[in-house]
N, C-alpha and C positions, 0 to 999 in steps of 0.2 A: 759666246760673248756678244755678237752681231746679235743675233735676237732678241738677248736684255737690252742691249742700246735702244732696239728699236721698239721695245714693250713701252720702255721707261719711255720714250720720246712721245708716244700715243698718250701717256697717262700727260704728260705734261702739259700735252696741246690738249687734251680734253677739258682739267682741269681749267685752262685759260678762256675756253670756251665757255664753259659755264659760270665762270666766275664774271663773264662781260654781262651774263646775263641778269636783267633787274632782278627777275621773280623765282630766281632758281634758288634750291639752295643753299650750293654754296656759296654763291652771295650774302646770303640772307646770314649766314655762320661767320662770313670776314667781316660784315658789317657791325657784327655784335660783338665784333673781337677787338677789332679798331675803334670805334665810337662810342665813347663815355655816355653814359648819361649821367652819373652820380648814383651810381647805384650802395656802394660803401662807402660810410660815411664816420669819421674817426674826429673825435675831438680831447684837446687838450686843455684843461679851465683855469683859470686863477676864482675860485668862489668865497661870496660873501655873503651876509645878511643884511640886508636890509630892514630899517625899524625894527634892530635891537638894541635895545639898554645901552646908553654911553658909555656905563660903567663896565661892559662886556665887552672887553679889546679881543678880536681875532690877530691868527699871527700868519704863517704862510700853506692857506688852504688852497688845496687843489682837488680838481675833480676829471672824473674818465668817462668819456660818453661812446658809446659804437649805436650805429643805426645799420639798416637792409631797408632801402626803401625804392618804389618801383614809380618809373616817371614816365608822366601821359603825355606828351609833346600835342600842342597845340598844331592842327596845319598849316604849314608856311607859317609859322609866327616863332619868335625867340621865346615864347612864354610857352608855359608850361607845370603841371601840377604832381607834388609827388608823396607818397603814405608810403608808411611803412611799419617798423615792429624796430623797437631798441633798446638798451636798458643804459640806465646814469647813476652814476655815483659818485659820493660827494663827504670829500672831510676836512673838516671848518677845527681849526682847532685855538681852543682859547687861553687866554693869556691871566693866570693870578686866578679865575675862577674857575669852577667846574659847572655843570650840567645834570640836575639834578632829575634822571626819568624815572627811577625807581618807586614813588609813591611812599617813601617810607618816610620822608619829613614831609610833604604835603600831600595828601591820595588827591588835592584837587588841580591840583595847579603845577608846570614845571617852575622849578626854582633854581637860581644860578648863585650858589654859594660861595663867598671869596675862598680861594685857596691858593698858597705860596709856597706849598709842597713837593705837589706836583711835578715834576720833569717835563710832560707833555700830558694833553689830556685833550683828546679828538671828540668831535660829535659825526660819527658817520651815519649817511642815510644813502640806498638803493629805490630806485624806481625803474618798473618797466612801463615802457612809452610807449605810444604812437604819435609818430611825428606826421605833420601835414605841411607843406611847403607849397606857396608860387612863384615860381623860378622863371630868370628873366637867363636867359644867355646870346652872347654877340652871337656866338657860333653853335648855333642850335642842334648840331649832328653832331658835337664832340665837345663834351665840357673837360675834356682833357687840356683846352686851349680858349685862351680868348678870354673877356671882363663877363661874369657872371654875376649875380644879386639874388637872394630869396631870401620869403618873409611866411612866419608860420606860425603852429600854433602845437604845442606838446601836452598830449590828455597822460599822465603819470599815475601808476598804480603804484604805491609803497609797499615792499618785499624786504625791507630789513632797517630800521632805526634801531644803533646804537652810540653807547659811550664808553670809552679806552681811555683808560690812566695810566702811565709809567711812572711809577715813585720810587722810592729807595727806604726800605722799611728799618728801623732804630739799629736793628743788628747788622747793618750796612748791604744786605740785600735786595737786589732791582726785582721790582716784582710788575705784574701786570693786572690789573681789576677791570673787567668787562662787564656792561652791564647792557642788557639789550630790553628795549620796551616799546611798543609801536603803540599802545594804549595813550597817550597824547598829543600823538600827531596825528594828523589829517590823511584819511585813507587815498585821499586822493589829490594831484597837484597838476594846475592847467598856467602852463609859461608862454607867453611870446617869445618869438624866437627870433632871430637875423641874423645873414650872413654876405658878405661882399670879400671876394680875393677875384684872380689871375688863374687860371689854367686849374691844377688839382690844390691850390694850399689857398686857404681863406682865413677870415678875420672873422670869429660869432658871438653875437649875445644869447641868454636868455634870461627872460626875466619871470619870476612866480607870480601870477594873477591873484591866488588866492593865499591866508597864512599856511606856514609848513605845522604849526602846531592848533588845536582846536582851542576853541573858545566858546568854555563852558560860564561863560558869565562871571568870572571868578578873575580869570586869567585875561590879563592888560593887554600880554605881548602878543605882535602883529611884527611880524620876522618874516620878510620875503626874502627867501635863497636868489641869488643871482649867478650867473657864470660869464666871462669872456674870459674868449683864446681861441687857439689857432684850430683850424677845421683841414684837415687833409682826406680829400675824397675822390674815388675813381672808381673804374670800371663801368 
């Protein structure tokens, strides 16, 4: 029993020892356990459109963002720059009309036909990201704590635009109609971005630079998606 007391006691002083040390590493391993950068990054949205049709009422859209992004710390300074890899999603869902991507009333143009049918009727869209951020923090070794700020920019690939109905079909049965087309919308979507909270939970925008649907000369609309809500990030 004396022996393990005294094994254990060695292991303990050793690990203290090296732990004082700057460039050792187990330093280098508590340092990265303890101090945030922002490495995961979680978002919850309330989304809308921007420059669409008056006649097109949204009801209550929400969207889900996850990022992995890796942060360059400026030396001595609270600034600091950070990239990464994410994916976003997003469903806007509308009120009396539908969302017309099928091609089968217009092959040129999307069209939003009135409908009072309907129960619910979503327009979901997927993008994977890379996000790019300059980050301001009070307390530059640990955004686990302290007033932080960052301002960015999200280059978006489009991996899945669809449209989802719930109706109730004559013979009193709920049915569900799926219709997926990415042939109308924009392969690609570039947002600014902002974020300002306290410790791990923030406040974020973002906003779509370019339209989410293309414009072939035909087609009017110029709909930029939007997002705000809450940002919870750590590690």
């Amino acid at each position: 029993m004396k022996k393990i007391i005294f094994t254990l006691g060695l292991i303990a002083v050793s690990i203290g020892v090296f732990a004082q040390d700057g460039g050792s590493p187990m330093n280098k391993a508590v340092n990265r356990a303890t101090h945030s950068r922002d490495f995961l990054m979680i978002q919850l949205s309330y989304d809308g459109w921007a420059g669409a049709k008056d006649s097109v009422k949204t009801g209550l859209n929400r969207g889900f963002n996850v990022a992995l992004m890796y942060d360059f710390p400026f030396k001595k300074s609270p600034l600091s720059v950070a990239a990464g890899l994410g994916i976003s999603t997003s469903g806007v869902y509308l009120k009396d009309h539908t969302m017309d991507i099928s091609g089968r009333s217009n092959p040129k143009e999307v069209t939003f036909p009135s409908n009072t049918t309907d129960k619910k009727f979503k327009v979901a869209t997927t993008y994977l990201e890379i996000p790019i951020e300059l980050r301001y923090r009070s307390v530059p070794d640990n955004a686990n704590k302290g007033f932080k700020a960052a301002l960015g920019v999200k280059v978006g690939a489009l991996v899945d635009a669809h449209t989802k109905a719930k109706f109730t079909a004559p013979n009193g049965n709920k049915n569900i109609e799926k219709e997926a087309n990415r042939g109308f919308f924009n392969p690609w979507r570039f947002s600014a971005t902002g974020r300002v909270g306290f410790g791990n939970f923030a406040l974020f925008g973002a906003y779509a630079l370019n339209p989410m649907l293309k414009n072939d000369g035909n087609n009017n609309l110029d709909i930029r998606p939007y997002q705000i809500g809450i940002c919870l990030s750590g590690l």
